[in-house]
Phi, psi and omega in degrees: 000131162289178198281294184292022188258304172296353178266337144323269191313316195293333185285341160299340165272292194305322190271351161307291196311309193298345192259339188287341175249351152243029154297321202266326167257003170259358140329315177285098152340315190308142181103329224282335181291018187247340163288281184323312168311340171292278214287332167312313183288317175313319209259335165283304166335322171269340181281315192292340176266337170289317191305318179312306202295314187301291224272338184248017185251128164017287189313284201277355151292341155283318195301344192269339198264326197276280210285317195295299198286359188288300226285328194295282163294021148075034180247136192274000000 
C-alpha cells in the first residue's frame, strides 16, 4: 500500500472509533433535558430576533402609526 492508501484507511479507522463513542454515548439518556432545554432556549432566541427585525421594520412601524393616528383622530 502507499502513503495515501494508509492515511486513508487510518483516517477511516479513526472516524469508526469516534462514531463508536458516540454511539456509546447517546446511548445515555442522562442529560438529555438539559439538551432540549438548550435547544428550546436556541429556538426562542431566534424567533424574538425575527420578531425584532419584523416589529422594527418600515412596514409595521408605518401600520402601528396609521391605527394610533386613525384611533386618535377617531376615525374607523
Amino acid at each position: 500500500m502507499n502513503r495515501i492508501q494508509l492515511t486513508a484507511i487510518s483516517a477511516y479507522e479513526s472516524t469508526l472509533r469516534a462514531g463508536s463513542r458516540m454511539v456509546a454515548k447517546l446511548g445515555n439518556d442522562e442529560g438529555m433535558s438539559t439538551i432540549e432545554y438548550a435547544f428550546g432556549s436556541l429556538a426562542a432566541a431566534a424567533l424574538a430576533g425575527v420578531l425584532y427585525l419584523v416589529v422594527n421594520g418600515n412596514g409595521v412601524t408605518t401600520a402601528i402609526e396609521k391605527v394610533i393616528t386613525d384611533a386618535l383622530n377617531n376615525r374607523p
